[in-house]
Gaussian input, Z-matrix of N, CA and C with variables (Angstrom, degrees):
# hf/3-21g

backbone

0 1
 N
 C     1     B1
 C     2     B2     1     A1
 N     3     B3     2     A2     1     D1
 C     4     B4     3     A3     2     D2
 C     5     B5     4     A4     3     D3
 N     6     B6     5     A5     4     D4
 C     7     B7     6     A6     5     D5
 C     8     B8     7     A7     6     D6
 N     9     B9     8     A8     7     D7
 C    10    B10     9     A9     8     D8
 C    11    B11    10    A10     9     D9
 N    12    B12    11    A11    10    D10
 C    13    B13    12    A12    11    D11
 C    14    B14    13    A13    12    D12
 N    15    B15    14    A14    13    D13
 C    16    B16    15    A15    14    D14
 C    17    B17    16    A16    15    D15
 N    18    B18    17    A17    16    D16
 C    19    B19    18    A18    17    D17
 C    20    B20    19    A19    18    D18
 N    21    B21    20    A20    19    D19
 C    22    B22    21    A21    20    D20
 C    23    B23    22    A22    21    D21
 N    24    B24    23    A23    22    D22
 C    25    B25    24    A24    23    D23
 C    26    B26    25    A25    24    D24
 N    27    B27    26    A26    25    D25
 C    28    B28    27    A27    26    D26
 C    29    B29    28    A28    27    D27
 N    30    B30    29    A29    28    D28
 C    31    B31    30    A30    29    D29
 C    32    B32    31    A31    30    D30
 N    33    B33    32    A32    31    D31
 C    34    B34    33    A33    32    D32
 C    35    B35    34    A34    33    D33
 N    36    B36    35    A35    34    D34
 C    37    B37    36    A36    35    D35
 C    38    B38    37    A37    36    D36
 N    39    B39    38    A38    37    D37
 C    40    B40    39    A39    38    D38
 C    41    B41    40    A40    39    D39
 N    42    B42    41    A41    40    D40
 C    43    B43    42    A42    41    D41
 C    44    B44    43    A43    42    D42
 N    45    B45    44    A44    43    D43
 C    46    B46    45    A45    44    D44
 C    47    B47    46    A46    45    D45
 N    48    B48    47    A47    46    D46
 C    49    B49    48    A48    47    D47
 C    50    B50    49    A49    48    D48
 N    51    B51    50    A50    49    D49
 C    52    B52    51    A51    50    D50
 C    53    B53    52    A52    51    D51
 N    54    B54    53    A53    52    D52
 C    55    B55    54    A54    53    D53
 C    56    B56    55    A55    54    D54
 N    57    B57    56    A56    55    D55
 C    58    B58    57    A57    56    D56
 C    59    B59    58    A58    57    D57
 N    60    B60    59    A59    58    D58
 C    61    B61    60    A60    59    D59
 C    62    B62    61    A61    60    D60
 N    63    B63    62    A62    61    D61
 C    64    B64    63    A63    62    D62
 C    65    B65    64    A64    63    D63
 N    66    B66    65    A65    64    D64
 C    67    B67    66    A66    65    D65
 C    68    B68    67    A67    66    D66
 N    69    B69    68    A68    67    D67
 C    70    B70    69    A69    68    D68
 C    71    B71    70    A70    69    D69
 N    72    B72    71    A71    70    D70
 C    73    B73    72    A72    71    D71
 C    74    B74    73    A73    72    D72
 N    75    B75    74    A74    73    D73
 C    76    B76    75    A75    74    D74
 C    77    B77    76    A76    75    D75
 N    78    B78    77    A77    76    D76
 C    79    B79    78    A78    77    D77
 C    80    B80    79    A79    78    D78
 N    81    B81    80    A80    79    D79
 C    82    B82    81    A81    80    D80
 C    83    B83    82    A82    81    D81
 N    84    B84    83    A83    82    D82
 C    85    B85    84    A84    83    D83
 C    86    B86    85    A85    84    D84
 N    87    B87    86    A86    85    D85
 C    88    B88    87    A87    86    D86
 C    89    B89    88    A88    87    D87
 N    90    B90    89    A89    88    D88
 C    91    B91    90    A90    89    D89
 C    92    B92    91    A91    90    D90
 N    93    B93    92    A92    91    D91
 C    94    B94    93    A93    92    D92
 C    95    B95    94    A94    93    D93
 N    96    B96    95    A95    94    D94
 C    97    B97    96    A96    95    D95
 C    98    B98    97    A97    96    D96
 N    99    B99    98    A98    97    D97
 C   100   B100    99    A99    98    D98
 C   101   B101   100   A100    99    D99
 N   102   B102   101   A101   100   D100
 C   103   B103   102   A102   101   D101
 C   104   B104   103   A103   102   D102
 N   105   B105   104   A104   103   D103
 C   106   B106   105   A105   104   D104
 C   107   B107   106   A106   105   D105
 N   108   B108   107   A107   106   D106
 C   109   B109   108   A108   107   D107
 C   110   B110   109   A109   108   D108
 N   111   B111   110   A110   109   D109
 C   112   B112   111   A111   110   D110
 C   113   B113   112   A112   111   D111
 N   114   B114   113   A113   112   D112
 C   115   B115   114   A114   113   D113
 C   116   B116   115   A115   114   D114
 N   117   B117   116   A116   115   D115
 C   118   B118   117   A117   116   D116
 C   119   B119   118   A118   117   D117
 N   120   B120   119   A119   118   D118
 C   121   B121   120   A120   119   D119
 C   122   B122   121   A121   120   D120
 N   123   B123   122   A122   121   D121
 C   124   B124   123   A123   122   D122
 C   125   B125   124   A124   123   D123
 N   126   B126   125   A125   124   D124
 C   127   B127   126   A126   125   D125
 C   128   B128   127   A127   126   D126
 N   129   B129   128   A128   127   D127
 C   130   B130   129   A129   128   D128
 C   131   B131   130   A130   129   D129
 N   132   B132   131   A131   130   D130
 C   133   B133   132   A132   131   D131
 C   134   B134   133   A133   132   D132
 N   135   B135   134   A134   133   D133
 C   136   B136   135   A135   134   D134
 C   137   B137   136   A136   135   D135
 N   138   B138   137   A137   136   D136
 C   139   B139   138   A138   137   D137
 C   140   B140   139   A139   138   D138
 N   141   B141   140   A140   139   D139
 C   142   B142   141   A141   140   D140
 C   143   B143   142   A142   141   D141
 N   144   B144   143   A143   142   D142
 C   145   B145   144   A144   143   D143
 C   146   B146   145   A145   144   D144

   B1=1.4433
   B2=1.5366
   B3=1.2744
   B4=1.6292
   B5=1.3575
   B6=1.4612
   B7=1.4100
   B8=1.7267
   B9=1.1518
   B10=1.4480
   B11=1.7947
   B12=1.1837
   B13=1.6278
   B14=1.3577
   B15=1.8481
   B16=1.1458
   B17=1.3723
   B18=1.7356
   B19=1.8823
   B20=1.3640
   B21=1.8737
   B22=1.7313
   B23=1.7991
   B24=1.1121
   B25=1.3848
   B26=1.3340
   B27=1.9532
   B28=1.3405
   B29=0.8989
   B30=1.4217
   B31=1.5883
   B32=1.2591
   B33=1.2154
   B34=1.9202
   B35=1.4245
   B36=1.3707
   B37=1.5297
   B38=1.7770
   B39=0.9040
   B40=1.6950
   B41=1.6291
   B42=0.9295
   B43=1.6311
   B44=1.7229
   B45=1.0843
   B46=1.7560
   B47=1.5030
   B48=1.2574
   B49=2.1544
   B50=2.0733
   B51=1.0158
   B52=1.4230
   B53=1.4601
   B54=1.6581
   B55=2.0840
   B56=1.3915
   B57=0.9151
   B58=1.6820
   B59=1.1537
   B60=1.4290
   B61=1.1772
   B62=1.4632
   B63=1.2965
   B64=1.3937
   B65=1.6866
   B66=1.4156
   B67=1.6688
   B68=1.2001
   B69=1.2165
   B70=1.6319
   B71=1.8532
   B72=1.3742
   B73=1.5152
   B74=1.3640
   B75=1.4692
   B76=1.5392
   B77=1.7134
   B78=1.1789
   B79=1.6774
   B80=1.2846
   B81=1.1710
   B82=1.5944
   B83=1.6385
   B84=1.7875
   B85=1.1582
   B86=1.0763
   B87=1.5080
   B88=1.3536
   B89=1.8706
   B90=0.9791
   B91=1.4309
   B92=1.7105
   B93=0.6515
   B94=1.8285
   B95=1.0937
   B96=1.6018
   B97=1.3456
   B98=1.7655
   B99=1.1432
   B100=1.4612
   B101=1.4275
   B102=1.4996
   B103=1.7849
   B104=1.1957
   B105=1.3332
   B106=1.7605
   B107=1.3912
   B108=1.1506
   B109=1.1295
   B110=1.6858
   B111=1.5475
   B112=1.0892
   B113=1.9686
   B114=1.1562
   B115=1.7561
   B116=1.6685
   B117=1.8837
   B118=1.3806
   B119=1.6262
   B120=1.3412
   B121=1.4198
   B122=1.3206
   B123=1.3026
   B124=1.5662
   B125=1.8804
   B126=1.0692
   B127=1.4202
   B128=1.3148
   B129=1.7896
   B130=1.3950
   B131=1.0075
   B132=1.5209
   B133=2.0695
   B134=1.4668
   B135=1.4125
   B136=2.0124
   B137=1.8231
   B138=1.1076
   B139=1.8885
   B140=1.6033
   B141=1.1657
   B142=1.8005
   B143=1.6503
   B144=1.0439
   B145=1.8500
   B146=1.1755
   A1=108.11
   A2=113.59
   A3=115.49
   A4=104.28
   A5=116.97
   A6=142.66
   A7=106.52
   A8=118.77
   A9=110.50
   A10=100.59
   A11=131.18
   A12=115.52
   A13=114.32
   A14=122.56
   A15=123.21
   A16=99.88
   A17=130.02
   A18=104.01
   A19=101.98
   A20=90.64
   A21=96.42
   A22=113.40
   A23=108.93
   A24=118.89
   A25=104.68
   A26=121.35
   A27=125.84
   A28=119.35
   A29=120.31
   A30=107.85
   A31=117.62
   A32=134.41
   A33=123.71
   A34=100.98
   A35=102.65
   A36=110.85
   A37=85.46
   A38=112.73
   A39=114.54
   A40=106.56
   A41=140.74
   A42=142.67
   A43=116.02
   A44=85.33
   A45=94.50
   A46=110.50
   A47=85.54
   A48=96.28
   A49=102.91
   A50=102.46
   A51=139.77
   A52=109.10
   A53=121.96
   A54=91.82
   A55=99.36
   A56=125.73
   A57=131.27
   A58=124.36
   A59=135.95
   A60=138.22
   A61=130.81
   A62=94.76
   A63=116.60
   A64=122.08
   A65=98.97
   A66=112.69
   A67=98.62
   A68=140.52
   A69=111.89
   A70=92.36
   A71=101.42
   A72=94.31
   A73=85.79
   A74=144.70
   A75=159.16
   A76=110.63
   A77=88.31
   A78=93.53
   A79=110.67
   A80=120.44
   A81=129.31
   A82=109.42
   A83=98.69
   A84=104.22
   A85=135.61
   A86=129.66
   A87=131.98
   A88=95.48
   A89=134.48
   A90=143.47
   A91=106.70
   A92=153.20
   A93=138.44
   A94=107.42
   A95=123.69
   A96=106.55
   A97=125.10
   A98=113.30
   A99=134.85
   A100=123.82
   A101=95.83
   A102=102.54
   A103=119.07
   A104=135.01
   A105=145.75
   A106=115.55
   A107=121.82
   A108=147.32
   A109=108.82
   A110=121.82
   A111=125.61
   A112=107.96
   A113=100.85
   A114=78.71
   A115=97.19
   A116=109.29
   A117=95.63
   A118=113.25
   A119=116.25
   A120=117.43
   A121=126.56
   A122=110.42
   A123=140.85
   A124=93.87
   A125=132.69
   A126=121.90
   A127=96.24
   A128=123.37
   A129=136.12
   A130=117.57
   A131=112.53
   A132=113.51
   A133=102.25
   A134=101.09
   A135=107.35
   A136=90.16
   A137=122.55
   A138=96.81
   A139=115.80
   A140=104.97
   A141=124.38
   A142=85.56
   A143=112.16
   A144=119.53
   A145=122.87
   D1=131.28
   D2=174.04
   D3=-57.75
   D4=140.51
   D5=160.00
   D6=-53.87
   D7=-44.44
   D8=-162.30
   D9=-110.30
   D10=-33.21
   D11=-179.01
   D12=-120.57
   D13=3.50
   D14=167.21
   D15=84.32
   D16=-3.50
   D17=176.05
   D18=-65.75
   D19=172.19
   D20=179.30
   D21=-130.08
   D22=121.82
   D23=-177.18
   D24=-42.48
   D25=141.96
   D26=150.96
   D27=-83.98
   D28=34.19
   D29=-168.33
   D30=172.09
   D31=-168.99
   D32=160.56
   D33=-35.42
   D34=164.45
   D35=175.92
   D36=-120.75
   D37=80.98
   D38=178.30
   D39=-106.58
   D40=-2.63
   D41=154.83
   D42=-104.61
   D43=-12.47
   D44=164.45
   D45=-51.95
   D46=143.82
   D47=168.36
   D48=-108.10
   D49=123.32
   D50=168.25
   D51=-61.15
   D52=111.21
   D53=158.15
   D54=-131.27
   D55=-173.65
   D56=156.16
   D57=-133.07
   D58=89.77
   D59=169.71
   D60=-114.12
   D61=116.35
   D62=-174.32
   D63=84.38
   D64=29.77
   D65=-166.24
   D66=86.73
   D67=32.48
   D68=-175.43
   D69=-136.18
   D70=145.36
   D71=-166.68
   D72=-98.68
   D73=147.80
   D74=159.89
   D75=-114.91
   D76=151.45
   D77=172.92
   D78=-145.60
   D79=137.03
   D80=-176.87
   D81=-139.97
   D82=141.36
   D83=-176.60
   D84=-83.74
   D85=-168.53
   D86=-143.98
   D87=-84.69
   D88=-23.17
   D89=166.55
   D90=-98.09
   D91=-32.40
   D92=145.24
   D93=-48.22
   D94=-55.57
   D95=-166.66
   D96=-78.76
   D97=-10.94
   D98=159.16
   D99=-59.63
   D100=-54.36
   D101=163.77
   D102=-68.50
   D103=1.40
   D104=-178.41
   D105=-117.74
   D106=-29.35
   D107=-172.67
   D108=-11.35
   D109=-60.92
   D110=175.37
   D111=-65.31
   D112=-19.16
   D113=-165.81
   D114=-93.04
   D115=-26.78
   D116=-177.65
   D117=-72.49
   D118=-17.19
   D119=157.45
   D120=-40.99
   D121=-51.24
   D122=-169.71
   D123=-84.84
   D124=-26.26
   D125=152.77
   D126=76.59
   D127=34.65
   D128=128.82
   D129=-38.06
   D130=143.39
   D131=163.88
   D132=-82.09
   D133=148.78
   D134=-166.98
   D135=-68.21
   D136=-23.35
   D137=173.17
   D138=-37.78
   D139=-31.74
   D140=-150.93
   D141=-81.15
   D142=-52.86
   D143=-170.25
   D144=-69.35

């Protein structure tokens, strides 16, 4: 399940973006993680985004 809009994968999450913040593993999808793009670069916690 995406971390930031709640969709849910049919399948592998293999184009998924991965983070870890604060020990916690998150995953966000292929349209969250596009719309974030600069901050998950910038290695912000998604509160910030």
């Amino acid at each position: 399940m995406c971390s930031r809009c709640g969709a849910v994968a049919e399948g592998p999450q293999l184009t998924w973006t991965c983070s870890v913040e604060n020990g916690i593993r998150r995953y966000f999808c292929d349209d969250c993680a596009r719309a974030n793009l600069r901050a998950i670069e910038g290695r912000l916690d998604s509160p910030w985004w």
